[in-house]
C-alpha positions as CSV (number, residue, x, y, z in Angstrom):
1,X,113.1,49.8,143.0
2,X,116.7,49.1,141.4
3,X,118.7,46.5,142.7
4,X,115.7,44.5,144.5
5,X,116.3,41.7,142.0
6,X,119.4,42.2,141.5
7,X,119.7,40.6,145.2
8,X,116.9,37.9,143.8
9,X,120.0,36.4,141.8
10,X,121.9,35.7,144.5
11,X,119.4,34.9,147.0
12,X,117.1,32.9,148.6
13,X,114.9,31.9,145.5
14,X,118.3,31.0,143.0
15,X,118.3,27.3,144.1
16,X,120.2,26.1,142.0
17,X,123.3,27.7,143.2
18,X,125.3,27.4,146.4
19,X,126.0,30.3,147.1
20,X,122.3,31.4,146.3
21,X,120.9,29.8,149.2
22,X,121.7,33.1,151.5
23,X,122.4,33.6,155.4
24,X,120.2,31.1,157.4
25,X,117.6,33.6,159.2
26,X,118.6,34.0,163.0
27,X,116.4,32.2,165.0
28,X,116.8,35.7,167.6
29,X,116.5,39.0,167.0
30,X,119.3,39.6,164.1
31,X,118.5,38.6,160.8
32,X,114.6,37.5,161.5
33,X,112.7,37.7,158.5
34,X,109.7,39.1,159.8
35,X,111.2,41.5,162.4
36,X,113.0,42.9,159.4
37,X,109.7,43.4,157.2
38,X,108.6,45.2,160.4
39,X,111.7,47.5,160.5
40,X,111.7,48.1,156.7
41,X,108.1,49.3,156.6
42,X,108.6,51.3,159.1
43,X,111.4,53.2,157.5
44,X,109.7,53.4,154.2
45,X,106.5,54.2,155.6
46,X,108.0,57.7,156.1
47,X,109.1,57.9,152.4
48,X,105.7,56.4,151.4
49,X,103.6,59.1,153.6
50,X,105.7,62.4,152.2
51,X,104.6,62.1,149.3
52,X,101.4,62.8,149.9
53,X,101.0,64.3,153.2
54,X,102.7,67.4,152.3
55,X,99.3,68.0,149.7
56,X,97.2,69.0,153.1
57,X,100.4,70.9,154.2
58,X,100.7,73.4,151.1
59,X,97.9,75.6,151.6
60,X,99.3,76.2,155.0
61,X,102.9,76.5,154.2
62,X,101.9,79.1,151.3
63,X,99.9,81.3,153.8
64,X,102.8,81.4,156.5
65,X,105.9,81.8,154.5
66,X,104.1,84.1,151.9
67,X,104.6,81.4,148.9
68,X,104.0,81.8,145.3
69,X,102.4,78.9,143.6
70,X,105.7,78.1,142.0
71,X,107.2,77.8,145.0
72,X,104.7,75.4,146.5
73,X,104.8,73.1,143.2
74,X,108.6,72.9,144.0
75,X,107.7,71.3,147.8
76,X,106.1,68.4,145.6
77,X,108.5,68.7,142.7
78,X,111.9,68.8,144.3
79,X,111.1,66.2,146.3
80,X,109.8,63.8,143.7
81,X,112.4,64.3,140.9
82,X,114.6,63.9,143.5
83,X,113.8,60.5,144.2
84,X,112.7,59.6,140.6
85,X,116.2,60.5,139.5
86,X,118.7,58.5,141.8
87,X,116.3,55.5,142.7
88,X,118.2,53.0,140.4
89,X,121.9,54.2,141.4
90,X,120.6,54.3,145.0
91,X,119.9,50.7,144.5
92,X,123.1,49.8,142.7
93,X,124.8,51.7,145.9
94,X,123.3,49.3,147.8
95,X,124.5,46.1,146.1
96,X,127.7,47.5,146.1
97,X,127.9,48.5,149.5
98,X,125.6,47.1,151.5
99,X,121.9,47.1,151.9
100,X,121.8,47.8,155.9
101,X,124.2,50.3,155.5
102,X,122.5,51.9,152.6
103,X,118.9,51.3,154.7
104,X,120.4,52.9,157.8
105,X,122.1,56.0,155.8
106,X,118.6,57.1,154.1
107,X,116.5,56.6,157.5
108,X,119.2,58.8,159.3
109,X,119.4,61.4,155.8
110,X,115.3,61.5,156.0
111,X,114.5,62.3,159.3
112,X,117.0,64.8,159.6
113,X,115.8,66.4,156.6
114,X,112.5,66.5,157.6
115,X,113.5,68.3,161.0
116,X,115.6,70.5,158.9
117,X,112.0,71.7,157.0
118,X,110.6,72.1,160.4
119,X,112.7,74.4,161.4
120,X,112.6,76.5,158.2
121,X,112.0,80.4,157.9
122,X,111.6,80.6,153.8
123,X,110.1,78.5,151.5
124,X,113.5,78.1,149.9
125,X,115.3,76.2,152.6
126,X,111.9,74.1,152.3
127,X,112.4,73.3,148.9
128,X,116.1,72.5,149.4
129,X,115.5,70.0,152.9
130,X,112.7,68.5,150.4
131,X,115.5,67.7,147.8
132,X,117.4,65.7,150.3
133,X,114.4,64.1,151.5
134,X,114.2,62.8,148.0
135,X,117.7,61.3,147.8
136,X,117.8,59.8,151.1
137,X,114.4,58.2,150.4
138,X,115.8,57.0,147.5
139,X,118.4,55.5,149.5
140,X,116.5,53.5,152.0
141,X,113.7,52.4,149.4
142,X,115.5,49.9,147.0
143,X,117.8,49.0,150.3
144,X,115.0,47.8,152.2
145,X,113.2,45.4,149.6
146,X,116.8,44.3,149.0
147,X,117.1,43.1,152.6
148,X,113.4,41.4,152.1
149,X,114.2,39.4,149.3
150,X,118.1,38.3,151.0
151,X,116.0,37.5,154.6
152,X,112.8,35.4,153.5
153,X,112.5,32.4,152.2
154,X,111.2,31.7,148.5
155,X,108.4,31.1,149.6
156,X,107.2,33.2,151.5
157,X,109.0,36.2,149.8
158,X,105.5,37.3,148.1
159,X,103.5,37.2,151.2
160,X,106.0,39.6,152.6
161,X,106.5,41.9,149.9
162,X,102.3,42.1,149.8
163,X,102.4,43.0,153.0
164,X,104.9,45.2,152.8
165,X,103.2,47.4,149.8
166,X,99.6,47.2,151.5
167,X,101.9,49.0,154.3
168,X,103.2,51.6,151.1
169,X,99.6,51.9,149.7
170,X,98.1,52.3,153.1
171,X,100.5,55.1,153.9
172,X,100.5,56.9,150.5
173,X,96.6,56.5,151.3
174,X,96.3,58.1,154.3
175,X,98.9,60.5,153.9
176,X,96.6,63.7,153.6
177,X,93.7,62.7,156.8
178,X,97.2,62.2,158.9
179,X,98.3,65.4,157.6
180,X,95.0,67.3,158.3
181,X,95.1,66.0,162.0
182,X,98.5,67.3,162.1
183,X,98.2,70.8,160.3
184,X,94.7,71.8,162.1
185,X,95.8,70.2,165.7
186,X,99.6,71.1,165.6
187,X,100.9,72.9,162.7
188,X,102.5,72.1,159.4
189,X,106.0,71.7,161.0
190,X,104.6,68.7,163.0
191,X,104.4,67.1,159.3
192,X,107.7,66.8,159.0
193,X,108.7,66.4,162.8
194,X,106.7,63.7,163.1
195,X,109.6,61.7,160.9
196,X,112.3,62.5,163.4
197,X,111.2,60.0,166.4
198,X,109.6,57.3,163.3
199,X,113.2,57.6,162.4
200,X,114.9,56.8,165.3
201,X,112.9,54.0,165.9
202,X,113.9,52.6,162.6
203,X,117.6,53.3,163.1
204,X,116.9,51.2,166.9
205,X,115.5,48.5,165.0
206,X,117.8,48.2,162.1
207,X,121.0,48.4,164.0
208,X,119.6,45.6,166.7
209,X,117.6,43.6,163.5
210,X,118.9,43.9,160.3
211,X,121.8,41.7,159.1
212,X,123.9,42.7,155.9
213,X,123.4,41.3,152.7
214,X,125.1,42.7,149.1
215,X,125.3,41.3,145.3
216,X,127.5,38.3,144.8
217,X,128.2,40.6,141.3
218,X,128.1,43.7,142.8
219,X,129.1,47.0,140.3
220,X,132.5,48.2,140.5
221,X,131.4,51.5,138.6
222,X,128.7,54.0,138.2
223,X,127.2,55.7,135.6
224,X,128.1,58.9,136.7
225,X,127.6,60.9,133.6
226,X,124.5,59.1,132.9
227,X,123.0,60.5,136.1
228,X,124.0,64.2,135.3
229,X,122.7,64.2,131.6
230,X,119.4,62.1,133.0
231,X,119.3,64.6,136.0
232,X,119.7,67.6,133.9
233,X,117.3,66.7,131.5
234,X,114.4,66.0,133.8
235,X,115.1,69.7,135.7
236,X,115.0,71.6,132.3
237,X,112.2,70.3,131.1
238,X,110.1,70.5,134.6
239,X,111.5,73.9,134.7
240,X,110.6,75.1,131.6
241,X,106.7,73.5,132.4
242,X,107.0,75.8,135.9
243,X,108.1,78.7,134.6
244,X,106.0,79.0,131.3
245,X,103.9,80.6,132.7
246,X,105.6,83.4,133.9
247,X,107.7,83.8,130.7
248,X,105.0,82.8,128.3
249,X,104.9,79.9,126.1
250,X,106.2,81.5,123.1
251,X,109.4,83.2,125.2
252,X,112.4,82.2,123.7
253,X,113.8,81.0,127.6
254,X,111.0,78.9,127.9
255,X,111.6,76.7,124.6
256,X,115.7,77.5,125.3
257,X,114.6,75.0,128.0
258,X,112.9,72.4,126.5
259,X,115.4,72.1,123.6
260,X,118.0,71.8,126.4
261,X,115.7,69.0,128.0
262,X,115.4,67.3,124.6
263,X,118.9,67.6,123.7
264,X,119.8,66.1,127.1
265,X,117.3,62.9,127.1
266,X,118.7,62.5,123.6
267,X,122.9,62.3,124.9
268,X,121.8,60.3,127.4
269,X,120.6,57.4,125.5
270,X,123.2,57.8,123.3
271,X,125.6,57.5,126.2
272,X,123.3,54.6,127.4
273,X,124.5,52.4,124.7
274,X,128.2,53.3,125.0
275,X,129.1,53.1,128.8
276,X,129.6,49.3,130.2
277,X,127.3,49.3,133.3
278,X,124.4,51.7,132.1
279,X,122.3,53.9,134.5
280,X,119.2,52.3,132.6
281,X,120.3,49.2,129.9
282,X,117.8,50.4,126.8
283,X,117.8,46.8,125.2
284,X,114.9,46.8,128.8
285,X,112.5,48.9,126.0
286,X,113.1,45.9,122.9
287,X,109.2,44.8,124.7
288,X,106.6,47.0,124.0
289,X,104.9,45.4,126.6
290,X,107.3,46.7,129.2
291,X,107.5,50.6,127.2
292,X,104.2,50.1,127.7
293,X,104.3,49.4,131.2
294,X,106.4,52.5,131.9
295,X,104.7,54.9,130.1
296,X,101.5,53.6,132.0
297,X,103.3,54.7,135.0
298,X,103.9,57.9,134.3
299,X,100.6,58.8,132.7
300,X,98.9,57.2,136.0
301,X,100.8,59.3,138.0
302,X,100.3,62.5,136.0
303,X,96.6,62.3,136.2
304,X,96.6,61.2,140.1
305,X,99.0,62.8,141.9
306,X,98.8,66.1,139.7
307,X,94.9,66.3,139.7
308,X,95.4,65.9,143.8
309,X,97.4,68.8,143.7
310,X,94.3,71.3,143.0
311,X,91.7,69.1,145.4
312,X,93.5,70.2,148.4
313,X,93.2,74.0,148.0
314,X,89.7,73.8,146.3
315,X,88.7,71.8,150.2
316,X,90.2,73.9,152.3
317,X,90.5,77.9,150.1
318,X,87.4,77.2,148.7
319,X,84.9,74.9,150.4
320,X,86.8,76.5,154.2
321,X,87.4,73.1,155.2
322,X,89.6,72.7,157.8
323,X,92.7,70.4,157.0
324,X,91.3,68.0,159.1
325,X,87.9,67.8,157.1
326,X,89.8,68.1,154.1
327,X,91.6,65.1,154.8
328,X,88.4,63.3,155.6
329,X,86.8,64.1,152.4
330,X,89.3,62.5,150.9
331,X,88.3,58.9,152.8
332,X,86.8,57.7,150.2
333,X,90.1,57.4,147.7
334,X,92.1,56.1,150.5
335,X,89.5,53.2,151.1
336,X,88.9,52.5,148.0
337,X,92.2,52.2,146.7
338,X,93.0,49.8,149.8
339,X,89.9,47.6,149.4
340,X,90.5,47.5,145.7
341,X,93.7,46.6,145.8
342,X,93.7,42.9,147.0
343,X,90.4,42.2,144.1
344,X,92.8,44.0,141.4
345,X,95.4,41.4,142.3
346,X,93.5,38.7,142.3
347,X,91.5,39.6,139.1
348,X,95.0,40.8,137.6
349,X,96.4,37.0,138.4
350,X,93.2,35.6,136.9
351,X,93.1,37.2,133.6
352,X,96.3,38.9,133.3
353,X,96.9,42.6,133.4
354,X,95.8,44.3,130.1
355,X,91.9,44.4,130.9
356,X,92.4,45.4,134.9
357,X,94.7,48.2,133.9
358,X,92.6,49.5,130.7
359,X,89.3,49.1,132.6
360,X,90.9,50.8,136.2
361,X,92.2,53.9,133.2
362,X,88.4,54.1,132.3
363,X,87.3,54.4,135.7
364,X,90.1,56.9,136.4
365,X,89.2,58.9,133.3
366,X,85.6,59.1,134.3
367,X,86.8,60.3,138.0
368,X,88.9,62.8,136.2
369,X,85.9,64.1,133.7
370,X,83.7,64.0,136.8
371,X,85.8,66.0,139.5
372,X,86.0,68.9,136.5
373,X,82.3,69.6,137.3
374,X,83.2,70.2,140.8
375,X,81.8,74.4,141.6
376,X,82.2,76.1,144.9
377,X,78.2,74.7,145.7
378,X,79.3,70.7,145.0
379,X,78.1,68.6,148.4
380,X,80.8,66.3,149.8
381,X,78.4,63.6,149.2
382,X,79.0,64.1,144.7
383,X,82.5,64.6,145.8
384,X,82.8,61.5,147.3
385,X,81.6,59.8,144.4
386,X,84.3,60.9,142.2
387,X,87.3,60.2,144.7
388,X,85.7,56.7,145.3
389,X,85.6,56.3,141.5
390,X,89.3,57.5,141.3
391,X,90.7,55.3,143.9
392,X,89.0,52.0,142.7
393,X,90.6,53.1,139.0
394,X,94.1,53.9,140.3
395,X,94.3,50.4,142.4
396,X,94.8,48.1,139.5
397,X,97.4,50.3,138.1
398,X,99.3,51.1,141.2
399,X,99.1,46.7,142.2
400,X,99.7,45.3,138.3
401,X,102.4,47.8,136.9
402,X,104.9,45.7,138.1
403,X,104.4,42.3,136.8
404,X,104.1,43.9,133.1
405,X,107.2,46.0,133.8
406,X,109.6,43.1,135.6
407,X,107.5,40.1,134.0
408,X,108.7,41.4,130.3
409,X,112.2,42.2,131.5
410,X,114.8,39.6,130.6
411,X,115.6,38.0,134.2
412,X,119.2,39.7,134.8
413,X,117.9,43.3,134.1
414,X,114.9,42.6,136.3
415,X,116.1,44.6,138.8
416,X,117.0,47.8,137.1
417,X,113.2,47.4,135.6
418,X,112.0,47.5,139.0
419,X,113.7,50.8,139.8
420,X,112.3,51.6,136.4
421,X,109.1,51.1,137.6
422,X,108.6,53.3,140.9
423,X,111.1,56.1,139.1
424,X,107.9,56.5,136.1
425,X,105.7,56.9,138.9
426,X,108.1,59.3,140.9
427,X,108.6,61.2,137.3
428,X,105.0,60.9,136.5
429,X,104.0,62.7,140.0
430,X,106.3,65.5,139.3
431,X,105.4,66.2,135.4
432,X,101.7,66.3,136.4
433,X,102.0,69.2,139.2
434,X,104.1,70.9,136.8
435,X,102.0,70.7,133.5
436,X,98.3,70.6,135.2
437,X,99.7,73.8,137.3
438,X,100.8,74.9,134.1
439,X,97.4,74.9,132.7
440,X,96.0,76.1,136.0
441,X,97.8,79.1,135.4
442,X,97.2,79.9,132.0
443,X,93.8,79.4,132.6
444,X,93.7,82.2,135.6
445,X,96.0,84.7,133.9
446,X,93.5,84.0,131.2
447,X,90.5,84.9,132.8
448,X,90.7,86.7,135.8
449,X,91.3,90.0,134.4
450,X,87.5,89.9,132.7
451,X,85.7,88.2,135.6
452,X,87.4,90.9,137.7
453,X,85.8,93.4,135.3
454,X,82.6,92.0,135.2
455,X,82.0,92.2,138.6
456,X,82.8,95.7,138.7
457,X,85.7,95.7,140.7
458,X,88.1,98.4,140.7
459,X,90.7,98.3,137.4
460,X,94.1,96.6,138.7
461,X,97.6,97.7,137.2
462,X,99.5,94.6,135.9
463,X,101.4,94.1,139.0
464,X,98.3,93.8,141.5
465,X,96.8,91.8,139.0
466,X,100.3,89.9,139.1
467,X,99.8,89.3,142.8
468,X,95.9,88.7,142.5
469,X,96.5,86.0,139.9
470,X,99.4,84.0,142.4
471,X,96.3,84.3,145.0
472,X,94.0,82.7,143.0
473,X,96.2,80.1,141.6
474,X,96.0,78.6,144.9
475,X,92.2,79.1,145.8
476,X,92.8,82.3,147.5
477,X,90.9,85.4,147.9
478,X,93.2,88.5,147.3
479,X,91.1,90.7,149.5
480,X,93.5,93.2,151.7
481,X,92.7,94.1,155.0
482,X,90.1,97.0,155.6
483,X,88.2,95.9,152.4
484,X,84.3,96.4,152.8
485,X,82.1,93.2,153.3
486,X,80.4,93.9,150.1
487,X,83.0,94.5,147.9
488,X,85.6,91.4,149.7
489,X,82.1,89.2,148.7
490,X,82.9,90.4,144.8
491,X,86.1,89.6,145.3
492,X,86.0,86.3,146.8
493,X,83.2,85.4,144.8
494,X,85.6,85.9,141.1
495,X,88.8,84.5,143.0
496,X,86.9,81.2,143.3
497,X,85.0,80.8,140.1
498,X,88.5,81.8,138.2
499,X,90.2,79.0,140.6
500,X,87.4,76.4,140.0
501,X,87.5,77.5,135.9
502,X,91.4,76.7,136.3
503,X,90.8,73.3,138.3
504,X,88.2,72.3,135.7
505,X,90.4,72.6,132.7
506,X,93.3,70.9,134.8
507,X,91.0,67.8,135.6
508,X,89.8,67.5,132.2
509,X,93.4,67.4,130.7
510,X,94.1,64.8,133.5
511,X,90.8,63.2,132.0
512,X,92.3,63.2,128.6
513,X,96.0,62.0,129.8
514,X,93.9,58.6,131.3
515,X,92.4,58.2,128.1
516,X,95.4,58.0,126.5
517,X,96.7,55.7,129.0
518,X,93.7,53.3,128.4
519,X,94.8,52.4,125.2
520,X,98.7,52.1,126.1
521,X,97.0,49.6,128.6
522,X,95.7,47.5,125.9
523,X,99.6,46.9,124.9
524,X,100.5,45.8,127.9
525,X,100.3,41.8,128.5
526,X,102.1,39.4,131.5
527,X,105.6,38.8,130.9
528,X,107.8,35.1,131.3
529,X,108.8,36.4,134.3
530,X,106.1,37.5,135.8
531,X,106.1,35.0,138.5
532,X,109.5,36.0,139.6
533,X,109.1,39.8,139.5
534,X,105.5,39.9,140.5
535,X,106.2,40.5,144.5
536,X,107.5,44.0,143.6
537,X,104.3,44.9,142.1
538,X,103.3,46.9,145.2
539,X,105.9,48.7,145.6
């Protein structure tokens, strides 16, 4: 998060320092270190659980509010550029102002937000509540591990940060089996409804539990333009990937786009080294260790949370899983990446992080390269293989990030580096649904038109096949009603072998991304502060 260490300066592990020592824990209710990990996690376990529960919900939310697969990419990407983008002023807001306050603010933003979505008529007021998910999660994220490192102890600070990521992992975990309970017992509203009375709970706890604690130093100003050109860049550029499609890579708006994006990542590290109290200080990316770090982050991400993306609709368009059953096939990458957590740490402590993280890239690759072979006949035995292999890769990765990004930050920036660190991830999330789904719909446009053919289907005018092709994007089967059972078969039959052709490409580009990532791995090694940052690691 962002100003999580910040607070570490000024807390309970500065010794040295009078005023370092902190406010003495109540020995009641108010200000008890562990009742405040417990009120924390539960607020964040909301933030932690959207951002992947929503993957079981899409298919769902497409069919009822008659969706394009842009628009469903946009329930994912609003909602993770949102919080990517103001996690580290979020996290100077709440050593400015407050971290209860700022805690109590995003918990009250959230579930409000999410009841908003609930009660949504068009995908577009769905895609806007999502954006204020975002930057109210952002808001109660950095604030809560800001009131865990003011409340414990030194020493016991780590144990309570582990526990409070297993809490995170677990939650991010199990995000789409709760979701398929939800969606096939309830609906997809109950998704997001379920966060309105796991809200209030955390706003009863925090207001009778949480004490305030806020930066000795706390910033007088804010980066304000910083955020817009940072903002603005990151929306071009995901735009541009969205849309590409659509316009067609060689369109002139597409690339008018991605110059913009470029132009704008480019003024904002020039502004970066002119303004006093930067949105992101770039003397943090002096250590290639901690580039590395970052860019590991984001490549992670891109493969993992844009590869899971596709698996949702190929379970439940193409297999007919319920959401329920498509949330249990996906056990075995929630197990695996709990269980393998705890060994990646303790390996990762052992021999530092650059073999864990290269070795769990190879093992994502693999899972990547191996869930490209997936067809419409694959038993959920082979597919459990692959998840399996997926979350034992992605454990080491998710657990060690951390103590390469803090460990190799300089001590007083190591709070911005830990914003740094969950914003890649946040990023990362967001670029892959955008580029895999850009290939995934290059690869359709690309082919359904002659698998259509050569099944000797009626000829379609460009704006059927328009419609077919935003159908099949998602798994679907464009047959309309009063089609006969022989020719919906024919139908059905090219919509999924086009969708699993699209999937295939789109997993083995995710293949190739963790590739890469295996050898920006090998540049990583554990910092001189590793010690100091390395509670965050599961955040």
């Amino acid at each position: 998060m962002t100003s999580q260490t910040t607070v570490d300066t000024t807390g309970p592990a500065d010794k040295a320092s009078p005023a370092a020592s902190g406010p003495t824990p109540g020995k009641g209710l108010r200000g008890h270190p562990w009742y405040t990990l417990f009120t924390v996690a539960v607020g964040v376990m909301m933030v932690a659980l959207d951002g992947t529960i929503v993957a079981i919900a899409n298919p769902a939310i497409q069919k009822d509010l008659n969706a394009s697969f842009a628009d469903v990419q946009w329930i994912t990407n609003g909602y993770f550029l949102a919080l990517a983008v103001t996690l580290i002023t979020a996290g100077k807001l709440g050593d400015r102002f407050g971290h209860r306050q700022t805690f109590l603010i995003g918990v009250v933003g959230f579930a409000a937000a999410s009841g908003a979505i609930g009660l949504s008529d068009s995908i577009a007021l769905v895609v806007v509540f999502r954006v204020f998910q975002g930057l109210f999660g952002a808001l109660l994220m950095p604030a809560a591990l800001g009131l865990l490192r003011a409340t414990f102890p030194a020493e016991k600070l780590n144990m309570a940060i582990g526990i409070w990521g297993m809490v995170i992992g677990a939650s991010t975990a199990g995000g789409p089996i709760l979701g398929g309970v939800l969606v096939e017992h309830v609906s997809w509203q109950s998704v997001f409804f379920i966060n309105v009375p796991v809200g209030i709970l955390a706003v009863v706890l925090g207001v009778v539990i949480l004490t305030d604690h806020r930066a000795e130093k706390a910033p007088r100003s804010f980066d304000l333009l910083g955020i817009g050109l940072l903002s603005g860049a990151m929306f071009c550029l995901v735009w541009a990937l969205i849309k590409a499609p659509e316009w067609g890579w060689g369109d002139g708006l597409t690339w008018t786009f991605i110059v913009v994006s470029v132009v704008g990542f480019g003024l904002f590290a020039l502004w970066e080294t002119k303004v006093r109290e930067p949105l992101i200080p770039l003397t943090l990316f002096r250590s290639v260790a901690l580039s590395a770090g970052v860019v590991l982050m984001v490549l992670m991400a891109i493969a993992f949370l844009g590869g899971l993306f596709f698996v949702t609709f190929y379970l439940q368009n193409v297999h007919g899983m319920s959401p329920i059953d498509a949330g249990l096939h996906l056990l075995p990458l929630t197990g695996m990446m709990i269980v393998g957590s705890p060994a990646a740490g303790a390996m990762i402590t052992k021999t530092g992080p650059r073999i864990p993280l290269a070795g769990g890239m190879v093992l994502t690759a693999v899972a990547m390269y191996g869930m490209s072979t997936l067809d419409t006949g694959t038993s959920g035995a082979v597919m459990s293989i692959w998840f399996a292999l997926l979350g034992l890769g992605l454990a080491p990765v998710m657990v060690g990030a951390t103590e390469v990004i803090v460990g190799n930050a300089p001590m007083e920036l190591s709070g911005v580096a830990g914003g740094l660190q969950q914003a890649a991830m946040q990023i990362g999330g967001s670029l892959g649904t955008a580029v895999l789904g850009a290939v995934m719909a290059s690869k359709v446009d690309g082919d359904l038109a002659g698998n259509w053919a050569d099944a000797g289907l009626p000829k379609l005018n460009p704006t059927q096949l328009d419609q077919a092709a935003e159908a099949v994007q998602v798994g679907a089967a464009p047959v309309a009603p009063g089609t006969p059972p022989e020719v919906a078969e024919k139908i059905t039959g090219v919509a999924h072998d086009t969708f699993i052709s699209g999937m295939s490409l789109a997993s083995l580009v995710a293949a190739g991304v963790a590739v890469v990532a295996v050898f920006v791995a090998l540049l990583t090694k554990r910092g001189e502060n590793a010690d100091a940052g390395a509670g965050v690691g599961h955040v």
